[in-house]
Each structure stands twice: as structure tokens, then as C-alpha cells.
C-alpha positions in Angstrom: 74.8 119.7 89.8 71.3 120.9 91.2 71.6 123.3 93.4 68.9 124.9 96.0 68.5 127.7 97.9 65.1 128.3 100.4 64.3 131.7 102.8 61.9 132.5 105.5 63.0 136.1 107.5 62.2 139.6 107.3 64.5 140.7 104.7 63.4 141.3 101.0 63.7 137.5 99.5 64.3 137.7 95.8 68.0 139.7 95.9 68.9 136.9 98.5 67.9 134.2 96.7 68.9 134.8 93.1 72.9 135.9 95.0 72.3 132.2 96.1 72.1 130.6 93.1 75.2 132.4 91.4 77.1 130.9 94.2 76.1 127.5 93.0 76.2 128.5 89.3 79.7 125.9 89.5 78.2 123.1 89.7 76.9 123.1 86.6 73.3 123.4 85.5 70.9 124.0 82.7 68.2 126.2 83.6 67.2 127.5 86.9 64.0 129.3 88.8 62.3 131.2 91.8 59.4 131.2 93.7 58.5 133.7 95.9 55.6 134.2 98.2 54.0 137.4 98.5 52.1 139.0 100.8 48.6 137.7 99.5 49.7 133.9 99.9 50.3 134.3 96.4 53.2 132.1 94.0 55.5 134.5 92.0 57.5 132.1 89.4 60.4 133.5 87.1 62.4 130.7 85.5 65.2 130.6 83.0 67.1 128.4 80.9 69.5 131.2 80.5 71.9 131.9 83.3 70.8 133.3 86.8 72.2 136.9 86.1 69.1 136.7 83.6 66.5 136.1 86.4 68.6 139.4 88.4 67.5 141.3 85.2 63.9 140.7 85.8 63.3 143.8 87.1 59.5 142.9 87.6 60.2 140.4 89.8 62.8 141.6 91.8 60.0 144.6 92.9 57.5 141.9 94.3 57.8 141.9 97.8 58.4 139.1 99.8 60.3 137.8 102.0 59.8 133.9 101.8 60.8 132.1 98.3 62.5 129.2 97.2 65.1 129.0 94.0 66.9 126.0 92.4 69.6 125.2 89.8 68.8 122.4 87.4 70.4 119.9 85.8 68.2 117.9 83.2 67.7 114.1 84.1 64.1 113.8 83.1 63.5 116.0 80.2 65.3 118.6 78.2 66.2 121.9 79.3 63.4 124.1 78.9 61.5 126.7 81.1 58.6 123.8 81.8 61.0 121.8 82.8 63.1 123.8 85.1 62.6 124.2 88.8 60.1 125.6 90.9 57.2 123.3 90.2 53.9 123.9 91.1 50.7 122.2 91.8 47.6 122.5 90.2 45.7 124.9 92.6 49.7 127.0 92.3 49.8 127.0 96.3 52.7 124.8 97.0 56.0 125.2 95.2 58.8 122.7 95.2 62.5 122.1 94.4 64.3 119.2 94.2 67.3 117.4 93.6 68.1 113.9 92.9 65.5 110.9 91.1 62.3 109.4 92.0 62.5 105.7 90.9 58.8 105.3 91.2 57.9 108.5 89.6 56.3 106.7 86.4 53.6 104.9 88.4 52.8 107.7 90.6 52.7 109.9 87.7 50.0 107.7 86.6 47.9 107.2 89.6 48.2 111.5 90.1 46.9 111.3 86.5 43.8 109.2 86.8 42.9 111.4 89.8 43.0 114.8 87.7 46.2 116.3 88.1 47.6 117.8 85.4 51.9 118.0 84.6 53.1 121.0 82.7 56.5 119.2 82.5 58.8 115.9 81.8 60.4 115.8 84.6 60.0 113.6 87.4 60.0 116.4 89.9 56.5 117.0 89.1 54.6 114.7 91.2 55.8 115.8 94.4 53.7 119.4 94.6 50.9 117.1 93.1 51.6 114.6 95.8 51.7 117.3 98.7 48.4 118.7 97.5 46.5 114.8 97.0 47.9 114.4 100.8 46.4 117.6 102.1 43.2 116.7 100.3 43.0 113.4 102.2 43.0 115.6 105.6 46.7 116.2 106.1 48.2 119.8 107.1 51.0 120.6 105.1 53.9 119.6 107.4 52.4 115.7 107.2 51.9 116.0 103.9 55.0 116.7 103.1 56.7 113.8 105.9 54.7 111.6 103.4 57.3 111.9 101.0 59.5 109.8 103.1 57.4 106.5 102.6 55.8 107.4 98.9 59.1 108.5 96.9 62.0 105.8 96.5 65.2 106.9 95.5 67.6 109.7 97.0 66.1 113.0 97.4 66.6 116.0 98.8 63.2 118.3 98.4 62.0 121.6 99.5 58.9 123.1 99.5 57.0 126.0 100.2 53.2 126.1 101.0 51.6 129.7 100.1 49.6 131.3 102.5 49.3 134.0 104.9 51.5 132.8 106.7 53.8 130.7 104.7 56.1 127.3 105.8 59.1 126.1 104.2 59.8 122.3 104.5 62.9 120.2 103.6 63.5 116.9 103.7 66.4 114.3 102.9 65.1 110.7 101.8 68.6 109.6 101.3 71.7 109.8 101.6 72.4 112.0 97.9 71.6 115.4 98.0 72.7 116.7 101.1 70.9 120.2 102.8 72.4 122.6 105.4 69.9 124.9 107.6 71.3 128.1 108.7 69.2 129.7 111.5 68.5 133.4 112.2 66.5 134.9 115.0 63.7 136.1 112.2 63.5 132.5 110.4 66.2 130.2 108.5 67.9 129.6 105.1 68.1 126.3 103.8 71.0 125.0 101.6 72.7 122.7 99.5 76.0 123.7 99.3 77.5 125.9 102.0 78.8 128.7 99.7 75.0 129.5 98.8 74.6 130.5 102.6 76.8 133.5 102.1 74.4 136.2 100.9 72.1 135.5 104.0 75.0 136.9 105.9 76.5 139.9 107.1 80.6 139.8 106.4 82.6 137.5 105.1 84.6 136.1 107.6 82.7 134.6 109.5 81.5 131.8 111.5 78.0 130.5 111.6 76.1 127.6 112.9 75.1 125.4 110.4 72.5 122.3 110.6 72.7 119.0 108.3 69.9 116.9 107.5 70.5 113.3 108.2 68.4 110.7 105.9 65.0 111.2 106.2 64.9 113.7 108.3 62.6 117.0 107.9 63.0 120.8 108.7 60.0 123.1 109.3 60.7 126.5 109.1 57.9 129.3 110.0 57.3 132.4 111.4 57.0 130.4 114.7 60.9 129.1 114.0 62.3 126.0 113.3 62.2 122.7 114.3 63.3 119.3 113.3 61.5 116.2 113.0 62.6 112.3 112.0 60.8 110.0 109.8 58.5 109.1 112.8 57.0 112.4 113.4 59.4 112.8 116.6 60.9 116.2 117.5 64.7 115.9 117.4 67.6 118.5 118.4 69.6 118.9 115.9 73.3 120.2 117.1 74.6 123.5 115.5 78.2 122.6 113.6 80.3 125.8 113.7 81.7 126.3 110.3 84.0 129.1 109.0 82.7 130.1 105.5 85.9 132.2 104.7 86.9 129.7 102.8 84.3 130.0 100.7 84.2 133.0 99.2 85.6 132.8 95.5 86.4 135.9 92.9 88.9 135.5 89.9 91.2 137.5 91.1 91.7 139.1 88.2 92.6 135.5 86.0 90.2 134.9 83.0 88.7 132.0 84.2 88.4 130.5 87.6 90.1 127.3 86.3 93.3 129.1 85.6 93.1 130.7 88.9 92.5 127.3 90.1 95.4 126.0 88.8 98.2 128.7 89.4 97.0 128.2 93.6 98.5 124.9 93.2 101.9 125.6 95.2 100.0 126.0 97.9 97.8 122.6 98.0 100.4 120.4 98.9 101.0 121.5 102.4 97.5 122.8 102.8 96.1 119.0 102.5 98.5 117.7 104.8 98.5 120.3 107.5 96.4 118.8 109.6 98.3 114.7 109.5 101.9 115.8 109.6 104.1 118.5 111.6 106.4 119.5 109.3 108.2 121.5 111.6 109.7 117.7 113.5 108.9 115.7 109.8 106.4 113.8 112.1 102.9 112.6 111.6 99.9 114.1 113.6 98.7 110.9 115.1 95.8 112.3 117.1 94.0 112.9 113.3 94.7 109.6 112.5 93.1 107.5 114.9 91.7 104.7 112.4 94.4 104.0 110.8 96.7 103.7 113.9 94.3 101.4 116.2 94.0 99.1 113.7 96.2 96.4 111.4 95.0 96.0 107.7 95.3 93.5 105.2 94.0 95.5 102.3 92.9 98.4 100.9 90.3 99.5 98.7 89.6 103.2 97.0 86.9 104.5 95.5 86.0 107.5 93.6 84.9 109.1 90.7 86.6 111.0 87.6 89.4 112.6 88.9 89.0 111.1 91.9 89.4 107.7 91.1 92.5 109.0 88.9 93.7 110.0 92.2 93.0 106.7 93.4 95.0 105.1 90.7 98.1 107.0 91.6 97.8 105.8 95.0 97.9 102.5 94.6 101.1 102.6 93.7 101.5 104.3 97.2 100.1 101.8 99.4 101.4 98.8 97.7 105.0 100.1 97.4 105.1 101.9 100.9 102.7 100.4 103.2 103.1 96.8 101.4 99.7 96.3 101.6 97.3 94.6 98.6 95.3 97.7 97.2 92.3 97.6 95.0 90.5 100.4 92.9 87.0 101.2 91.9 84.5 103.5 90.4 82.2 104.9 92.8 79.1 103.6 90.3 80.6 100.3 89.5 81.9 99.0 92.9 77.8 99.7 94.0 76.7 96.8 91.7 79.1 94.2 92.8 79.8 91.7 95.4 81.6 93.4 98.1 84.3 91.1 100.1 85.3 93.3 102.9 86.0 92.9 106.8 87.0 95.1 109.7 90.7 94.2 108.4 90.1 96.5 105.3 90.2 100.2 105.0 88.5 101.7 102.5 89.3 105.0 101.2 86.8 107.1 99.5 87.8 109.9 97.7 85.8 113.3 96.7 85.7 116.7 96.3 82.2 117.6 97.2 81.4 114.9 99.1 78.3 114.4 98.0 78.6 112.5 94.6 76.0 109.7 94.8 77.2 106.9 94.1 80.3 107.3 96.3 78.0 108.0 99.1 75.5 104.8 98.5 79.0 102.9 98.3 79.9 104.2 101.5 76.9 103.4 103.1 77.4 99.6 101.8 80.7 99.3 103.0 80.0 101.0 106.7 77.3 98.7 106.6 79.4 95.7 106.5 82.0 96.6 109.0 84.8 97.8 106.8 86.7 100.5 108.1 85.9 103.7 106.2 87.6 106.6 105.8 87.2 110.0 103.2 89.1 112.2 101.1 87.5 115.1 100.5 87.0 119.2 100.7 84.1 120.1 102.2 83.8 119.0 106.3 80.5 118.8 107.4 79.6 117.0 103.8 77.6 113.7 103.4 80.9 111.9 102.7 82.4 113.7 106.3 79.3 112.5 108.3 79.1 108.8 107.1 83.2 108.4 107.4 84.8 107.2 110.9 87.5 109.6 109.8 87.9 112.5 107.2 91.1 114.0 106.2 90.2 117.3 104.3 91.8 119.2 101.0 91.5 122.5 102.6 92.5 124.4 99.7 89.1 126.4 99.2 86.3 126.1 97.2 87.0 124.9 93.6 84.7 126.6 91.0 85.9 125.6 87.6 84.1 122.0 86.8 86.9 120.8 85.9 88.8 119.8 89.1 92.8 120.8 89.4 93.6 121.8 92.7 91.8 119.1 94.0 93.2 116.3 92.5 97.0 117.2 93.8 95.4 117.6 97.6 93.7 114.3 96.7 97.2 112.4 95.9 99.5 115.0 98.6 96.7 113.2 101.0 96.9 109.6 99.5 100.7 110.0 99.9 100.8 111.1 103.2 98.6 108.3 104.7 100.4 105.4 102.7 103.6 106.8 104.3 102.4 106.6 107.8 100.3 103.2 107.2 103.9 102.0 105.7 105.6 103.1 109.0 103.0 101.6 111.5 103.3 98.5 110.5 107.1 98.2 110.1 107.6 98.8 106.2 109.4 102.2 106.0 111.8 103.4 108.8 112.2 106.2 110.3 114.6 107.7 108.4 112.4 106.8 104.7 109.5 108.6 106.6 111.2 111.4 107.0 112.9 111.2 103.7 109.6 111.2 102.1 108.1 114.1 104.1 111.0 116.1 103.2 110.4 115.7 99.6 106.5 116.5 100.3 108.2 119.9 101.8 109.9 120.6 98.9 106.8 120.1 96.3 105.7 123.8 97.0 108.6 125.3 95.1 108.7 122.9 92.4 105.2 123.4 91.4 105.9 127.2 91.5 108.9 127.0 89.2 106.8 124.7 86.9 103.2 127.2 87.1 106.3 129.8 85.6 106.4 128.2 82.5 102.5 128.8 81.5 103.4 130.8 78.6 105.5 128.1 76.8 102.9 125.3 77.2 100.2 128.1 76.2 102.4 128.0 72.9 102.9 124.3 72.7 98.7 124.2 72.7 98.8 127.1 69.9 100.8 124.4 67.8 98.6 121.4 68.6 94.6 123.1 69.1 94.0 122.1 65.2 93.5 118.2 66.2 90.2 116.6 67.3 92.1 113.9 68.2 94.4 113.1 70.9 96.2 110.1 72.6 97.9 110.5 76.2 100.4 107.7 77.0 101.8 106.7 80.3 103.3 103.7 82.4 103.3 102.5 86.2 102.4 105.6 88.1 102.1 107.9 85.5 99.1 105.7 83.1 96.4 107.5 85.8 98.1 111.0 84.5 97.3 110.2 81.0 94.0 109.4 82.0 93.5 113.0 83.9 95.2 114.7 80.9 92.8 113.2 78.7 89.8 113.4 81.1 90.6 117.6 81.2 90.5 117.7 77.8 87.5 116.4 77.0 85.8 118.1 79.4 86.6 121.1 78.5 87.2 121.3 74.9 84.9 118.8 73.7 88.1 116.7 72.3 88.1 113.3 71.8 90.7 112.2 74.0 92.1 109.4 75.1 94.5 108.2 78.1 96.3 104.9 77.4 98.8 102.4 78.8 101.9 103.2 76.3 102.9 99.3 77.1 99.4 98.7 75.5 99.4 101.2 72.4 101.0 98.6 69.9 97.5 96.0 70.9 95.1 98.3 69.1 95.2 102.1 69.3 99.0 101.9 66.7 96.5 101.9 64.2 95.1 105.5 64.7 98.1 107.1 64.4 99.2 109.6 61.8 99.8 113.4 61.5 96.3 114.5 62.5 96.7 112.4 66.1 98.4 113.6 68.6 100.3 112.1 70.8 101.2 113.4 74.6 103.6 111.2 75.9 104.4 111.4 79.5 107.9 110.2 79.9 109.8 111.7 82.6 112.7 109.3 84.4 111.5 106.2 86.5 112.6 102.5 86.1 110.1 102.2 83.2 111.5 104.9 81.5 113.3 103.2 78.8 110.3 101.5 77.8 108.4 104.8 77.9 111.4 106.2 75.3 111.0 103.3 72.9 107.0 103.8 73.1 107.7 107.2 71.6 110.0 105.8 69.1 106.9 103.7 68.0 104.8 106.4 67.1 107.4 108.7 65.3 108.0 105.6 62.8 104.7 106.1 62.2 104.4 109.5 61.3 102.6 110.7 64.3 103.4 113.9 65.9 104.3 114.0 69.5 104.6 115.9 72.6 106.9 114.2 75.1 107.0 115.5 78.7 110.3 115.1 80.4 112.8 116.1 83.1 114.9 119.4 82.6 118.0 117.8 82.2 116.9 114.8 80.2 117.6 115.1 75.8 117.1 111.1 74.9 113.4 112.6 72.8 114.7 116.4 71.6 115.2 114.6 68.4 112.5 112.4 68.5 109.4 114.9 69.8 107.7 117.8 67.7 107.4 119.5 71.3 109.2 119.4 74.7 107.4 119.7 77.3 109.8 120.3 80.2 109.5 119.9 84.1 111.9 119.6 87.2 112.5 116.2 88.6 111.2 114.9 91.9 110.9 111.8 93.4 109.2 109.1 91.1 106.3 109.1 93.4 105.8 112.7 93.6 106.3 112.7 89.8 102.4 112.9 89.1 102.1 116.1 91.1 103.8 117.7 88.7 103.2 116.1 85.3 99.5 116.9 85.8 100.2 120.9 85.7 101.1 121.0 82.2 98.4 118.7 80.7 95.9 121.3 82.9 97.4 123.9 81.3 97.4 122.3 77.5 93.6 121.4 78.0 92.8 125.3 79.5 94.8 127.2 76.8 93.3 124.2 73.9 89.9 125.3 75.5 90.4 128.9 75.5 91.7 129.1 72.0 88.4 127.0 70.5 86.2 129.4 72.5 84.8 127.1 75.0 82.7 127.8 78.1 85.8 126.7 80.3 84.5 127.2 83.8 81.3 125.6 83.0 81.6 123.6 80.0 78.4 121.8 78.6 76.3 118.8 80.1 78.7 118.7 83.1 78.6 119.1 86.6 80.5 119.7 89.6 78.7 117.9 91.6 77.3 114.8 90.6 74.3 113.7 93.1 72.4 111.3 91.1 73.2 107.9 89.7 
């Protein structure tokens, strides 16, 4: 989603900051902008609603010199994508430029009381009224630096906002009113860079191994950065010390590696996310659990849990619940992120609740985790980026580490998501009494052996890259799935709409005949997921059901199994595994149906329209 990048040193600002934003570009955005300040105390904007390598192009630009600027990536809420409405703003006298991420739920009535005193808005968005507010502030006898604290008590809503006052001697200020949009200060000896998303630190540095000290704004907190340095100040006005967290930014450094797309890419790294998630929990050298990186779930006895996420998130959720209800025995609930916000929350010390992202800064998971830790529930995260909003506001976080994910659409993630899930209902299941010792290691052995099975099935790309040859001429599709595997037809579906633009959608096969029978004929397609568990036969006789009706199907089964050969228009074929490692590897092909579907309609695959990776508003 919106991404910002901010500078104050000696080096020549606009090269820096336009790198920045094509490390953010993955998020997903609609137009994007600099400003830089030059030597004069002057604002310098260039905006797009092209992509950044156009602003790079701007050769006019790029020759202004300056080492002091601030740059965004947008993502329209208020208004459409156009170059008014994309990021810098300005205010009227064009001496303070801001950026911005997040929405002002009051920014209609200050909008209004801005306009009855004269200022002027070049844009829709709501953006706008925070250089204007700056500037009213400052004319009431603030300097710049109070000014800008002011923000904290005259915007509602979670924000993260930078600005930049032009002068001889310019300041950069940041501030966090929330806990959405999260921002990361990287020092240097001749000033700082301010972030919001770790990967856009990386052209400020020298190398690309390396480890840097890295600063994160807590709510409501500011950052002044100047020629004098930086310090750091809490709503109050109080100085504060703000601890460096050492971070290794290896990780995130991302090329194609010679694959099309990043998505692909994405996808054919998945042998290697299994172990990589649960490196950290289990020894798989003894088949025992790391206990030491568990600490909240072993001090404590539960009587429930409850997930929460978002997209393919809460997909992953749904998976699991079949994991801590069948192996931990405990009653589990799941919830949308934005849903589980708005209603009334019964939850104790005696429930854990998992929340699960990839960012870890999706908003409403974050303002749902600030509920929950408010009302004593034991809170734990899911997620791939430490040092994240989600990280800081969990008592524990158990990380993806499989790098950074580019392609919108989220692959990798979602099977370190459920190898995590898996691996913490196991251990939950053998705390309190439920599995032995002998099913835990049973189960971690069959974790061990994922690696290779998702290898063998990332081999077959070429025949499911046929199979979506076959299929691409339907607008329509219709995934079907039962007990563990309904969340997988939701993913397959979710991955193809988002990518193609096909209406898709994922269905309980048990709940076909109560509706969704009647769409069926030889333009719908049907993906049935139907590899062997104890609802299998009912998954067979669900496939029967739409053959009589003329509709064509693609059935996804075992390697040995032939009860559909005669019954499906396509096989899709994978190797069998344990029933509740089953969804690891059912997702691969419907990734790969959706990416080679995409690819053959033309579509912007990495970055496909109106989406983002990161979702930080409501």
C-alpha cells in the first residue's frame, strides 16, 4: 500500500529516494511523487501516476541538487489517481511538503475550517490539510517542530506522516498517531532516512549484507531530523531514547532471478518454506520443540483459541483450525481482521489469540490486536517481518523467515503461515496431554519430509501450465473443497481473482447442491479439490454432481488414486501426505493455474490492479 521514503545527509537526494520507492513498488500503488529541497530553501515536486522508473527518467529533476527530499507511493482512498492527487502535497506558501499514509476521519470538517480561513486544496484527497494545518499552526506562533506535534491532538484516525519544512536549513519530521502505518528511522552520522518498509532502507546503504540499526516509531511518537541530528520526542513534548534494533537486511534484497515474474519465483522457493518457518520452534535434528521460543504458550493453560487475519491469512487461519481442534483439543474460533474489530469480544487470559500476517502492518489486524492486548487475552503473531507493528504489540512472534515476498499475491507466505499454525497446535497438543510423544514426533517427521514433496510437485509446472491453456477461455470459475481442504478452495479462488480479474469462487462442495448447482454448465469451471481423507467419498460423489450436469471439471487428486480419470476433463495430480499436511500441497497447483491463467490473458501479475500488498487502512 502507501509507501514512504524521507532523507536528510550529504549525499545527492533524488537517486536515493526514487531507488526507495522501487523497493516499495510491491505493495501496490497508483501514482507516486518527490520533493526535494534545494539549496535556496526551495520545493522541487515531480509526481507521476505512471510508475517510479518514470520519475528516474526525469532527467531535469534528477540534476537539482539536494540532498534533503521526501518521496511517497500512493494508493487512492480519497480521490482518483491523478497527479493532484498523488503525494507530496504542499501548502499554499509551497514551504512545507508532506507525505502520508493512512486516513484522517476528521479531515471533512477541518477541510472546512482551513477553507473559511483562505487555504486553498489543489486535491481530493484527505492528505491535504495536514501541510495546510502545519502552516495555520506556525502562523499562530509555532516553530515547525510544534506545529507539526500538533497533529497528534488535531488529526483522528491512524496515520503515519512526514514532512519537510523548506529552508536554509531544512528539518524532516515524522510522526505515528496510531498504531497503522508503521515508520523505521535509520541513522547516519551526516543525518537519517526515514521508512516505511525496511526494504526501502537499502539504497541509503553501502553493501548488501549487512546489519544496521534501525529505530520504530511507537504511537504517537515524533522524529526530528536536522543538520543538528536526530532526536525523538513523545506526544508530550518529552525527549525520549529510542533503542537501536539491530536488523539484518539481507533478507531483503529481492531480484527475479531470472523467472518472469516475481510471483513465479515466489512460488518455485516454496520447498524451502517449510523448515525455514519452523526453524526457530523445533530442532529437527532430536524431532523436539524449541521451548525457550515458546514461552507463552508453555506458562500458560488455555481454553480456547481464536485467529485472526486477513485474505490469505485468514485462509491460513481456517486450515488451522482444524489443527488446534483435532491436535491440541482445544475450541478454536476464526475471524476477519476487519470484522472481529466491530464486535463484542469475549476473551480472558485463558485465551490465546493468534494473529496472523505477512507485513504486519495490516490495519485492521493491528487495531484488533490492540483490543485484544487490551483486555488481557494472550496474544501472539504470525508473521514475516520482526521489528513490524504486529512484532511489537505481540507478547510473542514466531516469524516466516522465508524473505521478502514481492508478488501481491501472497504464495510463500501462506505455506510458512500453516507450516507455523501446525507446528504450534502440535506442541499446544502435547503440553497439555493430547498427543504423545511418539504422535509429536510422528508429526514432526512428516513436517521433515514436506521439503521434498513440494519439490517433486513444483516439477510438474509445465503440465498444470497446460491444464490452464485448456481452461483460460472461462470467466467463470467454482473451487470446491471439504473439512480441511474448503479454506484451499477459498485461496485458489482468492489467487485467481486477484490476479486475473476472474470471477471466482471457493465453495463448500457439501454446500454446492443449496444454490451454486444452478450455475453450472460447460462455460463454468469447476476445480475440485479431492485428494484422500475421510470425506473423500463425499468429495468423489460432489464431482459426480457436476459432470451430470454437463460441467467440465478439474479434479485434484493423489498419484495413485483413478476413482475421477473417467469422470474429470483434467487431472490434476499430486503426492500424498498426511491429511493435515494435505493443504501444503494442494495450494501449489491452484498458484500455478491462477499465474499461468494470468500470464496467458496478459495481466500485470506482480502488481495486479486496485491491490495492495500491504493494506494499512480500514
Amino acid at each position: 500500500m502507501c509507501g514512504i521514503a524521507a532523507y536528510l545527509g550529504s549525499e545527492q537526494a533524488y537517486p536515493l529516494l526514487t531507488s526507495a520507492l522501487s523497493k516499495l513498488e510491491y505493495r501496490g500503488y497508483d501514482s507516486a511523487g518527490v520533493a526535494l529541497i534545494d539549496g535556496n530553501g526551495d520545493i522541487h515536486l515531480n509526481k507521476t501516476i505512471n510508475k517510479v522508473a518514470s520519475l528516474s527518467e526525469n532527467s531535469s529533476k534528477a540534476s537539482i541538487k539536494s540532498t534533503v527530499g521526501i518521496a511517497h507511493t500512493r494508493w487512492a482512498t480519497h480521490g482518483a489517481p491523478t497527479v493532484p492527487n498523488a503525494h507530496p502535497h504542499v501548502n499554499n506558501d509551497k514551504n512545507i511538503a508532506v507525505v502520508h499514509n493512512g486516513i484522517i476521519e476528521n479531515f471533512a470538517e477541518l477541510k472546512a475550517q482551513l477553507q473559511k480561513q483562505g487555504y486553498e486544496f489543489v486535491s481530493e484527497t484527505d492528505s491535504e490539510v495536514i501541510p495546510h494545518l502545519i502552516a495555520q499552526q506556525m502562523k499562530e506562533g509555532l516553530d515547525f517542530e510544534s506545529a507539526f506535534a500538533s497533529l497528534n491532538r488535531l488529526l483522528r484516525g491512524s496515520q503515519a506522516i512526514v514532512a519537510v519544512l523548506a529552508s536554509e536549513e531544512p528539518m524532516i519530521c515524522a510522526l505515528r498517531t496510531g498504531y497503522a502505518g508503521g515508520l523505521a528511522v535509520f541513522p547516519d552520522h551526516n543525518g537519517g532516512t526515514i521508512t516505511s518498509d525496511l526494504s526501502a532502507i537499502l539504497p541509503f546503504l553501502k553493501g548488501t549484507d549487512v546489519q544496521v540499526g534501525v529505530a520504530f516509531l511507537e504511537p504517537h511518537e515524533i522524529v526530528t531530523i536536522s543538520a543538528k541530528g536526530i532526536s525523538y520526542r513523545d506526544e508530550n513534548g518529552n525527549v525520549i531514547k529510542k533503542d537501536l534494533v539491530k536488523m539484518s537486511l539481507s533478507d531483503n534484497v529481492v531480484e527475479k532471478k531470472g523467472y518472469d515474474h516475481y510471483m513465479l519465483k515466489e512460488i518455485m522457493e516454496q520447498s524451502d518454506s517449510v523448515l525455514a518457518a519452523t526453524r526457530e520452534l523445533i530442532d529437527f535434528s532430536s524431532l523436539h520443540f524449541k521451548s525457550d521460543n515458546l514461552s507463552v504458550l508453555s506458562g500458560s493453560s488455555f481454553d480456547r483459541v481464536l485467529m485472526i487475519g486477513c485474505g490469505t491469512s485468514l485462509n491460513a487461519c481456517s486450515v488451522a483450525q482444524t489443527y488446534f481442534e483435532e491436535l491440541a483439543n482445544l475450541p478454536t474460533e476464526i475471524y476477519s481482521s476487519s470484522e472481529f474489530r466491530y464486535k463484542k469480544k469475549f476473551v480472558n487470559d485463558k485465551t490465546l489469540v493468534i494473529a496472523v500476517g505477512q507485513s504486519g502492518e495490516t490495519a485492521d489486524t493491528l487495531s484488533a490486536m490492540s483490543e485484544i492486548k487490551a483486555l488481557g487475552a494472550r496474544l501472539v503473531t504470525v508473521c514475516n517481518t520482526p521489528g513490524s507493528q504486529a512484532d511489537q504489540l505481540a507478547e510473542e512472534s514466531y516469524f516466516m523467515n522465508c524473505g521478502v515476498e514481492v508478488g501481491v499475491a501472497s504464495t510463500k507466505t501462506f505455506i510458512s503461515s500453516l507450516s507455523i499454525l501446525y507446528a504450534l497446535a502440535i506442541y499446544l497438543g502435547s503440553n497439555v496431554g493430547y498427543l504423545s510423544e511418539t504422535a509429536v514426533r510422528d508429526k514432526i517427521a512428516d513436517m521433515l519430509s514436506l521439503p521434498d514433496v513440494i519439490a517433486e510437485t513444483l516439477k510438474d509446472a509445465d503440465s498444470f501450465k497446460e491444464i490452464a491453456h485448456h481452461i483460460n477461455f472461462s470467466n467463470n470459475f467454482l473451487f470446491l473443497g471439504r473439512g480441511i481442504n474448503y479454506p484451499i478452495a477459498i485461496e485458489g479462488a482468492l489467487k485467481l481473482k486477484e490476479i486475473s480479474y476472474i470471477h471466482a469462487e471457493g465453495y463448500a462442495a457439501g454446500e454446492m447442491k443449496h444454490g451454486p448447482i444452478a450455475l453450472i454448465d460447460e462455460s463454468l469451471v469447476t476445480v475440485a479439490i479431492a485428494t484422500q481423507d475421510m470425506l473423500y467419498d463425499k468429495m468423489v460423489s460432489n464431482v459426480k454432481e457436476v459432470k451430470a450436469r454437463n460441467g467440465l471439471v478439474v479434479a485434484l487428486v493423489n498419484e495413485s488414486d483413478d476413482s475421477l480419470d473417467s469422470d474429470a476433463d483434467y487431472l490434476i495430480k499430486v503426492p500424498a501426505v498426511s491429511p493435515y499436511l494435505a493443504p501444503i500441497i494442494n495450494v501449489i497447483p491452484l498458484q500455478f493455474l491462477s499465474y499461468y491463467i494470468a500470464s496467458a490473458r496478459g495481466c500485470d501479475i506482480d502488481q495486479p490492479r486496485n491491490l495492495a500488498k500491504s493494506v494499512t487502512v480500514e
